[in-house]
C-alpha positions as CSV (number, residue, x, y, z in Angstrom):
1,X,-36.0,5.2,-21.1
2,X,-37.1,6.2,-17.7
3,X,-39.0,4.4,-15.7
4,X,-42.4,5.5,-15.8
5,X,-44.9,5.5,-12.8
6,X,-48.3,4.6,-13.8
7,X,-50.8,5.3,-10.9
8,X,-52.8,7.7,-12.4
9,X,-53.3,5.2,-15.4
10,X,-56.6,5.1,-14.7
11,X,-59.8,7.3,-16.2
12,X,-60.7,10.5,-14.4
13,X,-63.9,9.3,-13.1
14,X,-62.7,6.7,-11.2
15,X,-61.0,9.6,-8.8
16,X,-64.0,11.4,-9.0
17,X,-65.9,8.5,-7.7
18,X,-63.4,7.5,-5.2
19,X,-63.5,10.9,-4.3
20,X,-67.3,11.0,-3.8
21,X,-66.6,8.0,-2.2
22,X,-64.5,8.9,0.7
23,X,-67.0,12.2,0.9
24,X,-69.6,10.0,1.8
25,X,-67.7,8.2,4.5
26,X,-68.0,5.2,1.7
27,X,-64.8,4.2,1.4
28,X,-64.4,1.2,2.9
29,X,-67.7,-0.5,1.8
30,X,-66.7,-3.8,0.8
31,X,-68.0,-4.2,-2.8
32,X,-67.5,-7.1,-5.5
33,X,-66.8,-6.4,-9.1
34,X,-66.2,-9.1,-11.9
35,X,-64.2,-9.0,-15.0
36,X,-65.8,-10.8,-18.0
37,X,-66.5,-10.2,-21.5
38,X,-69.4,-10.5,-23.2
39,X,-68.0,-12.0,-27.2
40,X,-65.0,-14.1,-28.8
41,X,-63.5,-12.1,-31.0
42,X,-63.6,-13.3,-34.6
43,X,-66.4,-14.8,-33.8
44,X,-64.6,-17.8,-32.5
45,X,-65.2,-20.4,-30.1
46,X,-63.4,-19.6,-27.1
47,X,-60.8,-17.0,-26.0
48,X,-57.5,-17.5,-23.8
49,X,-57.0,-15.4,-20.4
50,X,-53.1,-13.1,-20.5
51,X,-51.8,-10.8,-18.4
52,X,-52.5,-11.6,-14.8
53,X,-48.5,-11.3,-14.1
54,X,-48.5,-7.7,-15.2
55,X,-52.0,-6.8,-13.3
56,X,-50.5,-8.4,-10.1
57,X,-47.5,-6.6,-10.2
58,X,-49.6,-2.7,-10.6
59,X,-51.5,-4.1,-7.4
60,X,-48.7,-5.0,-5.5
61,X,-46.7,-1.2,-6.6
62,X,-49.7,1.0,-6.3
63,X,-48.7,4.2,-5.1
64,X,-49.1,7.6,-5.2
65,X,-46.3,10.3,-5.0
66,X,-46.7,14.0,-3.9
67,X,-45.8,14.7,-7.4
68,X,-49.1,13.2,-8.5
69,X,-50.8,14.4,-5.1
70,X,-49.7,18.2,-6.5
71,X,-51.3,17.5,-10.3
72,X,-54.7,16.0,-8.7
73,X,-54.9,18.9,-6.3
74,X,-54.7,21.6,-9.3
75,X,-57.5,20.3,-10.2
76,X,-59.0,21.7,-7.1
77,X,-62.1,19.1,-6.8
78,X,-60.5,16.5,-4.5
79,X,-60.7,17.4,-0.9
80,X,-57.3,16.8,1.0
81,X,-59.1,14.2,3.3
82,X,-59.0,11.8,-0.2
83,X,-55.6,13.0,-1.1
84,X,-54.3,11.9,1.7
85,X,-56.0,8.6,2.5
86,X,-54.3,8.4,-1.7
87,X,-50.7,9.2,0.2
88,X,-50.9,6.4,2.8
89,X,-52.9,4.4,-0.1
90,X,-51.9,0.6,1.1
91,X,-53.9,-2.1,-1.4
92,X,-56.1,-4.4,0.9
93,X,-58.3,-5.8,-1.4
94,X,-59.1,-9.7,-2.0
95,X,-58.6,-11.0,-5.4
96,X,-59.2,-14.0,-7.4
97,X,-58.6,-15.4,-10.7
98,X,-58.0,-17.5,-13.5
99,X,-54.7,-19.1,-14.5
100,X,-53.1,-17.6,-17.6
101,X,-53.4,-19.4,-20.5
102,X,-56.8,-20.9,-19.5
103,X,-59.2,-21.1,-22.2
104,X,-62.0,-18.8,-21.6
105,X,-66.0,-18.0,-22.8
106,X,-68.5,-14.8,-22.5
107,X,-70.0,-13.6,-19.6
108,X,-68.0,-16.0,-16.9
109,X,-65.6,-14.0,-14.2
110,X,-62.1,-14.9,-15.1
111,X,-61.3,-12.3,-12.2
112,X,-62.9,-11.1,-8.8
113,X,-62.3,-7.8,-6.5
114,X,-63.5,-8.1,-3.4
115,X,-62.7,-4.8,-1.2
116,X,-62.9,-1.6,-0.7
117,X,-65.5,-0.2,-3.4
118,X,-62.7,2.7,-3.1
119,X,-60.1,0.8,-3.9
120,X,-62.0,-1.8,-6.7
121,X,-62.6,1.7,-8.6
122,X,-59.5,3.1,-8.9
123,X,-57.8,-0.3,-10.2
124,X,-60.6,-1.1,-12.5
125,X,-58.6,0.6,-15.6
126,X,-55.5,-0.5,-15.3
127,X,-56.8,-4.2,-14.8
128,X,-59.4,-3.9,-17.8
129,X,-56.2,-2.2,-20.2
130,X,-53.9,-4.7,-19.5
131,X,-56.6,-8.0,-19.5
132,X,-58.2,-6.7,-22.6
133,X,-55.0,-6.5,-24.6
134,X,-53.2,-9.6,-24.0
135,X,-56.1,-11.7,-24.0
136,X,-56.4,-10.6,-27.3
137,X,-53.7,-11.1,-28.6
138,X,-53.4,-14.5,-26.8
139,X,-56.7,-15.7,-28.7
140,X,-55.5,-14.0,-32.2
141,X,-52.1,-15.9,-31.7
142,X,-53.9,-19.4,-31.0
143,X,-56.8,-19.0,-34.0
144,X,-52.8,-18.6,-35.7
145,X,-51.6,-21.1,-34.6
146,X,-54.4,-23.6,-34.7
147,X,-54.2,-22.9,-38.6
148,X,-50.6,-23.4,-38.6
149,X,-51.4,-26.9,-37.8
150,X,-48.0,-28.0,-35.9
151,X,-45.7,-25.5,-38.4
152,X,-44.2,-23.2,-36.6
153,X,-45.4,-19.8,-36.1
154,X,-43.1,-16.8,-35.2
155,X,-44.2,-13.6,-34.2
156,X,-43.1,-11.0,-36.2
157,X,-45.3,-7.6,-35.2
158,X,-42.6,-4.8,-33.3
159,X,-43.1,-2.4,-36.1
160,X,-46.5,-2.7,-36.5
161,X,-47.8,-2.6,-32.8
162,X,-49.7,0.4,-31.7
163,X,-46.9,1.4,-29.2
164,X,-44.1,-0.1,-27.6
165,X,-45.9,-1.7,-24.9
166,X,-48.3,-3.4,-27.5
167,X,-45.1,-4.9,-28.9
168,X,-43.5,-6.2,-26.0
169,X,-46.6,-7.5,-23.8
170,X,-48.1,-8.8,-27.3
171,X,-45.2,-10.8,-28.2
172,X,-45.7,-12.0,-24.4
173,X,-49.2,-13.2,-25.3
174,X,-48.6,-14.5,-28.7
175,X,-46.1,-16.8,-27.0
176,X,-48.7,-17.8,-24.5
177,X,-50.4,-19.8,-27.1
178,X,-48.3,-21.1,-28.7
179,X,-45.8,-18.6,-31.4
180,X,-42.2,-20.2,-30.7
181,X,-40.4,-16.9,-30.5
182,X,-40.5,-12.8,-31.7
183,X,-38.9,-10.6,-33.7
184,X,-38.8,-8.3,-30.8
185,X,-35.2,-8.5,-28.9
186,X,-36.6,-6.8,-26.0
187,X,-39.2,-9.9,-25.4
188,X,-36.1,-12.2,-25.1
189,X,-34.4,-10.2,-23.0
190,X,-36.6,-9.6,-20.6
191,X,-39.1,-12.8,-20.5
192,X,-36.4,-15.2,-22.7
193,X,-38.8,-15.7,-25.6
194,X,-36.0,-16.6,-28.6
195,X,-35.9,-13.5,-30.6
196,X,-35.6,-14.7,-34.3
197,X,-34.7,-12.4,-37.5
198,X,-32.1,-12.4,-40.1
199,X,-32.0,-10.0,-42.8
200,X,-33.8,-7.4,-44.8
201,X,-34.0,-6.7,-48.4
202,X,-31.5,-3.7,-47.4
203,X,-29.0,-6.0,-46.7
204,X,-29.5,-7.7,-50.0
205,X,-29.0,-4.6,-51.9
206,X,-26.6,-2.9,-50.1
207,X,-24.3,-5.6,-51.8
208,X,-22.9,-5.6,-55.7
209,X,-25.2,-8.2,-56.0
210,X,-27.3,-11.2,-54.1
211,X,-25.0,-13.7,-54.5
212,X,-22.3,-11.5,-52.7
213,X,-24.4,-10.5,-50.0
214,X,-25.5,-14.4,-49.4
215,X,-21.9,-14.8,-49.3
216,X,-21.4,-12.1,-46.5
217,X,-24.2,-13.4,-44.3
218,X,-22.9,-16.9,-44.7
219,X,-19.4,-16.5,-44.0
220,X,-20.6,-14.2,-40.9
221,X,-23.5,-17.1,-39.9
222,X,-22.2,-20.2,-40.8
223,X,-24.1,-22.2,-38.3
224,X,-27.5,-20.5,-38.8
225,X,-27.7,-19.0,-42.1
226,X,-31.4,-18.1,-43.3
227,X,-31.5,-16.2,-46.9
228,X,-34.0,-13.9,-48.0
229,X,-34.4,-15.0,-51.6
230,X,-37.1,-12.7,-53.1
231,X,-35.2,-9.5,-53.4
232,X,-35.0,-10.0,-56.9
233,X,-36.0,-12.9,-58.6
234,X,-37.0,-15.7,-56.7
235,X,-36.7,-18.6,-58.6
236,X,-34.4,-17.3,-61.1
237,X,-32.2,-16.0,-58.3
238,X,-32.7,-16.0,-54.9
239,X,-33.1,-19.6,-54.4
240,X,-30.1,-20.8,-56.9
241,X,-27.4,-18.4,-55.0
242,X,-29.3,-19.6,-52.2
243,X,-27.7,-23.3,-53.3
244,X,-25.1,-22.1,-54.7
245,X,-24.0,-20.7,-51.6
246,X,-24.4,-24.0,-49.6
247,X,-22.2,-25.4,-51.7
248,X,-19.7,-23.0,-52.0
249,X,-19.5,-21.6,-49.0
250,X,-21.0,-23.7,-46.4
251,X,-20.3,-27.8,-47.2
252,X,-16.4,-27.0,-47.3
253,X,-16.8,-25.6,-44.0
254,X,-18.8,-28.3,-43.0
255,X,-22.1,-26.4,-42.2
256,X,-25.6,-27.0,-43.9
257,X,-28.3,-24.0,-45.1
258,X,-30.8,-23.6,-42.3
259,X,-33.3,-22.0,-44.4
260,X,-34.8,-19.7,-47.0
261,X,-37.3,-16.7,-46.2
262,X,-39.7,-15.4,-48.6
263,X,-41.8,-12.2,-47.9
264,X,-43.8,-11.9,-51.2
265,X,-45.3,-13.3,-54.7
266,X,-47.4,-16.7,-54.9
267,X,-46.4,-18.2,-51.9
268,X,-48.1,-21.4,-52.9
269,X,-46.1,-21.7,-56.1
270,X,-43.4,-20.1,-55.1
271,X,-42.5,-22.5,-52.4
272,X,-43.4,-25.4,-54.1
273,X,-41.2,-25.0,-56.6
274,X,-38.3,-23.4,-53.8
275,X,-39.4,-27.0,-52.1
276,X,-38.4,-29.0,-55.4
277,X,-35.3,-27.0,-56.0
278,X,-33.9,-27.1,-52.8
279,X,-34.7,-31.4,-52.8
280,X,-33.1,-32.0,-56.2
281,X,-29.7,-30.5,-55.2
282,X,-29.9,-32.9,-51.4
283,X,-31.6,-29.8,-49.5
284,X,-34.4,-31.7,-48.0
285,X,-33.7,-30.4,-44.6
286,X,-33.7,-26.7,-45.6
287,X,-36.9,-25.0,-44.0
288,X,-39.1,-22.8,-45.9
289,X,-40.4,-20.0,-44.0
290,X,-43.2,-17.2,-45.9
291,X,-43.8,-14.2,-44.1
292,X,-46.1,-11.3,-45.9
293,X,-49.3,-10.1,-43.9
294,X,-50.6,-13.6,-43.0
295,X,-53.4,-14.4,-40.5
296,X,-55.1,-17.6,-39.7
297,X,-57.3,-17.8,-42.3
298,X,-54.8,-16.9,-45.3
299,X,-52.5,-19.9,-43.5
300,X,-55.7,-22.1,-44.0
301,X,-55.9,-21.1,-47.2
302,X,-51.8,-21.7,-48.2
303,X,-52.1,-25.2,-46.2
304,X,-55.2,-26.4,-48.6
305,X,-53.4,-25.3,-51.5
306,X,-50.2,-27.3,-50.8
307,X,-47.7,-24.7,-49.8
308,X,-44.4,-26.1,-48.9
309,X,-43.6,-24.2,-45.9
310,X,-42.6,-24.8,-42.3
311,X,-42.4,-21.6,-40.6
312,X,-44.7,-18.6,-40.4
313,X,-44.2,-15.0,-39.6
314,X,-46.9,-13.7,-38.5
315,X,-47.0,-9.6,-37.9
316,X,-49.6,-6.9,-37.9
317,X,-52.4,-8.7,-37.8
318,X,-51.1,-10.5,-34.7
319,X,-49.8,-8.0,-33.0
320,X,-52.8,-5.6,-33.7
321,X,-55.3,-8.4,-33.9
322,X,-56.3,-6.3,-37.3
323,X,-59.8,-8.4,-38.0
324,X,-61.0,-7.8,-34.6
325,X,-59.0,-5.2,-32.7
326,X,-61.3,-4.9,-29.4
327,X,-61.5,-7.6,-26.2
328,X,-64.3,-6.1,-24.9
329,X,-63.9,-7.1,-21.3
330,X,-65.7,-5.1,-19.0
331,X,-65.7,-4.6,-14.6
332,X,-69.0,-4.8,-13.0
333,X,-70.4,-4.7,-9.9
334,X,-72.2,-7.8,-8.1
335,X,-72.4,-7.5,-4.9
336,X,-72.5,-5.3,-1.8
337,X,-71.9,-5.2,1.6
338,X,-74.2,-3.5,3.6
339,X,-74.3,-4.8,7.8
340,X,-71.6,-6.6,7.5
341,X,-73.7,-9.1,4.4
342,X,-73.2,-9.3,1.3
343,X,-76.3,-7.9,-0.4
344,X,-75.9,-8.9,-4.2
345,X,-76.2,-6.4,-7.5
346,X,-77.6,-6.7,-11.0
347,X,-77.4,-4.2,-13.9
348,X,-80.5,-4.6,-15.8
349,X,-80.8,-3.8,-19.4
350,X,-83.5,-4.4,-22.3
351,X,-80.1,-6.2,-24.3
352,X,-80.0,-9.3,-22.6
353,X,-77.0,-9.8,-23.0
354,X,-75.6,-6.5,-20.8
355,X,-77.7,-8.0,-18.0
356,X,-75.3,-8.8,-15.3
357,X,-75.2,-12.1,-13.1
358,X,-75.7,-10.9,-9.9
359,X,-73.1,-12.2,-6.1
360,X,-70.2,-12.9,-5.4
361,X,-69.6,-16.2,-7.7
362,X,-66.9,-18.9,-8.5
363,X,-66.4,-20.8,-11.8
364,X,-66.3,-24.4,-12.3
365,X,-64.6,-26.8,-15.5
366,X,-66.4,-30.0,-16.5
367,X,-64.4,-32.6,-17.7
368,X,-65.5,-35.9,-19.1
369,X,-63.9,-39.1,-17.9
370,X,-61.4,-38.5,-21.5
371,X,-60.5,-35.3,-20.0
372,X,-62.3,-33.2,-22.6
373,X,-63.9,-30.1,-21.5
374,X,-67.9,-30.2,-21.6
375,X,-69.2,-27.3,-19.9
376,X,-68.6,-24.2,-17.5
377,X,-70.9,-23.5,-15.0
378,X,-71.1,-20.1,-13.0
379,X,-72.3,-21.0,-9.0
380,X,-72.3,-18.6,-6.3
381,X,-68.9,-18.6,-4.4
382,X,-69.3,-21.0,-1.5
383,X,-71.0,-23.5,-3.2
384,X,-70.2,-27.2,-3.3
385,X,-70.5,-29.5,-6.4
386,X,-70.3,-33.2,-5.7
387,X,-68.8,-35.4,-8.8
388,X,-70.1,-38.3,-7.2
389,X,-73.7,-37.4,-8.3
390,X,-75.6,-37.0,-11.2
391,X,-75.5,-32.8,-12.6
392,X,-78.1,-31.2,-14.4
393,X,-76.0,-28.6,-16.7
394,X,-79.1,-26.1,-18.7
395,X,-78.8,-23.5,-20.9
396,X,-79.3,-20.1,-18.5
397,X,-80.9,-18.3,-22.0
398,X,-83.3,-21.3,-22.5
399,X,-83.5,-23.1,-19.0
400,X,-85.8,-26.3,-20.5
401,X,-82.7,-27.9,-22.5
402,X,-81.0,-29.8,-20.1
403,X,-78.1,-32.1,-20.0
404,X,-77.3,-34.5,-17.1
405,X,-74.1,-35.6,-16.7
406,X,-72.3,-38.4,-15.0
407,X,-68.7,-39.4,-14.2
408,X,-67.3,-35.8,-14.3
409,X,-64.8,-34.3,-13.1
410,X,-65.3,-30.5,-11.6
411,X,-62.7,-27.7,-11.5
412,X,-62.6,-24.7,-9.5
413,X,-61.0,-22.1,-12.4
414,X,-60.9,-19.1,-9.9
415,X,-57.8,-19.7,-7.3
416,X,-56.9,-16.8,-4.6
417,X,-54.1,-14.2,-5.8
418,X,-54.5,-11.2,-2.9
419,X,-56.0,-11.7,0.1
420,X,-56.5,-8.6,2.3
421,X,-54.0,-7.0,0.0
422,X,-51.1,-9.6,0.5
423,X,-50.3,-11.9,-2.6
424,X,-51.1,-15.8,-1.9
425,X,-50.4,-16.7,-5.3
426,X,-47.2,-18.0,-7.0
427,X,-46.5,-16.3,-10.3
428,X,-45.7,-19.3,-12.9
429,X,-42.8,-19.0,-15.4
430,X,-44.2,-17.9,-18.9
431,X,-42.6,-20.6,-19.9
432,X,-45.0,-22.8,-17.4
433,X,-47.9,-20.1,-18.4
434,X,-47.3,-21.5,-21.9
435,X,-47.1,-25.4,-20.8
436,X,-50.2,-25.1,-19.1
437,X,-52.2,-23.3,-22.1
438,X,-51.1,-26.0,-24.5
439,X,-52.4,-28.4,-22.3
440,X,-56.0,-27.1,-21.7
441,X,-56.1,-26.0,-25.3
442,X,-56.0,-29.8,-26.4
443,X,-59.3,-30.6,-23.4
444,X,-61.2,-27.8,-26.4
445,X,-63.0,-30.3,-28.7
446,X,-62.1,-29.3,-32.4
447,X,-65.3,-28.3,-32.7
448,X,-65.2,-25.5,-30.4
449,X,-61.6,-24.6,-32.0
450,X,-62.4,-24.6,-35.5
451,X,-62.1,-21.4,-37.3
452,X,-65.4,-20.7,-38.9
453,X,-68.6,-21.6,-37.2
454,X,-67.6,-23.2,-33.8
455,X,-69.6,-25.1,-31.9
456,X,-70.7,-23.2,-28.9
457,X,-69.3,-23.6,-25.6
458,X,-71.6,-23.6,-23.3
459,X,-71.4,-21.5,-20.0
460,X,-74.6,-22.2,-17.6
461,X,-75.6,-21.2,-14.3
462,X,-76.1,-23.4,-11.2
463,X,-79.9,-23.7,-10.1
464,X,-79.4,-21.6,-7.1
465,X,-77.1,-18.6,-9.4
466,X,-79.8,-18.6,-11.9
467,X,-82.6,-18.4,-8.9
468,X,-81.0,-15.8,-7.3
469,X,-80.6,-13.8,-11.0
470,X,-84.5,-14.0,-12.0
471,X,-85.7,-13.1,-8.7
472,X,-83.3,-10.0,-8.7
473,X,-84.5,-9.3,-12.2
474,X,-88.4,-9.9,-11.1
475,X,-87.7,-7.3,-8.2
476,X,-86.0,-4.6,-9.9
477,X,-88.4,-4.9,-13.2
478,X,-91.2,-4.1,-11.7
């Protein structure tokens, strides 16, 4: 496959805009846009932030070749003044962000642009694709997860991703959150998440019958042989020859079965009685793993009934995120510089909830003294929060419930990635990506994680945010 050059990744108007733009001598206005979304999918409690990595590394490579110079010329609306600032195009903007794997709530920036309004526009695509996707799947992959309750779940989605690229950068964000490895060989290839499969019913019927192909896959896997037992007959068949082969072909060799796989029927019954099998012939050890169109909530649903089963593979509607397909992050702009200030920017609208919040703005985390997360609050950038004192958290929607809280402790969730263009920020492992979402996943109180009717995180505004929000809406709403 060749590699592909993805510049013009970006919707047309955002060149017609830079274009207009650099017409108006514009161009280097300094402008501030934030990324944020306005609902969980699923109607869950909180979401988890993927694919920084990937946006960093379009920043850091965007170019734009004569090749592409040639194809936006022929369309003989850009004036050769714009298509050649886009030749010497050199990114210079300021960027800031959340860490990957942080959990994440509507309507808070978990990423700033500050720069050239020239250059914000022309990246807002790419940075809204790629953002919107993995976070996605990220929070599809820990609602999985969360249901798996410490089983394992595997993500097993290549086939059923909506391209290539959904595959691979979805088994990246399914991993994020916890999946221990993919089906996808690629993934392990190129980011070292274990790629895990085995067989296909194929295999199983390409032989005589299942007991010789057990036998094949056996003598050709002795140290990790996993049987798909519900070609046929699943108690009748697949899991006797599944014993049988242990000890026929196995013990003498010294190995042990490592599992049995089952991709259809009852799972419930079905494993239970695999479970009692496979323990009356000395098979406690033998993991169980179901795989079948599962999602969190048909997980729940095999865990309350008793189903024996250790592993989960997970697929299409992890990879696809089938019950809610959409993130619904969106890039606005807050803020202005006009004179060399800052001159801040609301969208208004009669939904409340498409009302923007207006500067340029940082997030904080508050922790209780157990470490458990309590609150987010949204304050504009260079503001100061002092632990040491007594903070008045409200609700921005209903400003007269209040809660004042004491012995906190308050995090900054944005940190610096570009400034003026230049990268500041380390890019973590995914493996430490990963470490670090398990560990602000367990500050979530289980009320907030919960599957059905979460308890709402709440995200307010400091008292000088939300002043500075009303009396921009009182001015423009007049």
């Amino acid at each position: 496959m060749n590699e592909r050059k993805l510049s013009l990744l970006m919707d047309f108007y955002e060149l017609t805009m830079a274009n207009g733009y650099f017409h108006d001598g514009k161009h280097e206005q300094i402008a501030v846009f934030d990324l944020f979304f306005r609902s969980i999918p699923d109607q869950g409690g909180y979401a988890i932030f993927a694919g920084l990595e990937q946006v960093v590394d379009y920043m850091e490579n965007l170019s734009f070749s004569e090749s592409e110079l040639d194809f936006l010329r022929s369309k003989e609306i850009f004036s050769e003044g714009f298509l050649d600032y886009l030749r010497h195009f050199k990114f210079t903007c300021d960027v800031y962000a959340m860490k990957e794997g942080t959990p994440i709530f509507p309507h808070e920036p978990i990423m700033i642009v500050k720069g050239s309004i020239l250059q914000c526009q022309l990246i807002e695509t790419m940075i809204l694709l790629t953002i919107n996707h993995q976070s996605l799947i990220a929070t599809k992959a820990a609602r999985i997860v969360y249901a798996a309750q410490g089983r394992s779940v595997l993500e097993f989605g290549a086939r059923r991703a909506h391209g290539y690229d959904a595959s691979i950068f979805g088994a990246r964000a399914a991993y994020i959150s916890g999946a221990i490895g993919s089906s996808n060989t690629y993934v392990d290839y190129m980011y070292q998440i274990p790629a895990i499969g085995t067989m296909a019913h194929s295999y199983v019927q390409s032989f005589d019958s299942e007991y010789e192909a057990f036998k094949a896959y056996a003598n050709t896997y002795p140290k990790n042989t996993v049987l798909l037992v519900d070609t046929y007959n699943t108690l009748k068949q697949g899991v006797p020859n599944a014993i049988k082969i242990h000890k026929e072909v196995l013990e003498p060799k010294g190995y042990r079965l490592k599992g049995i796989r089952l991709d259809s029927g009852d799972l419930t019954y079905l494993t239970k009685e695999a479970r009692k099998m496979l323990d009356q012939n000395g098979l406690s050890d033998v993991k169980i793993t179901v795989s079948n169109s599962l999602d969190e909530y048909l997980i729940k649903e095999l865990i309350h009934q008793g189903a024996q089963i250790d592993a989960f593979g997970v697929g299409e509607r992890l990879v696809t995120a089938r019950s809610e397909a959409v993130f619904g992050g969106v890039f606005k702009l807050s803020a202005i510089e006009v004179e060399g200030k800052l001159v801040d920017k609301i969208k208004i609208s009669e939904n409340v909830q498409k009302t923007t919040t207006p500067g340029f703005k940082q997030v904080y985390r508050f922790y209780d003294e157990s470490g458990m997360a309590e609150a987010d609050v949204i304050t504009l950038h260079d503001e100061v929060i002092d632990p040491s004192k007594p903070y008045v958290l409200f609700d921005p929607n209903y400003p007269w419930k209040t809660k004042t809280i004491e012995n906190f402790k308050a995090v900054a969730l944005l940190h610096p990635i570009f400034q003026g263009g230049k990268r500041i920020y380390q890019l973590p492992t995914l493996k430490e990506i990963r470490a670090y979402a398990k560990i602000e996943h367990l500050t979530l109180w289980p009320e907030v994680q919960r599957l059905e009717n979460p308890h709402e995180y709440y995200v307010d505004l400091s008292q000088a945010l939300y002043d500075l929000k009303q009396e921009l809406i009182r001015k423009y709403k007049k």
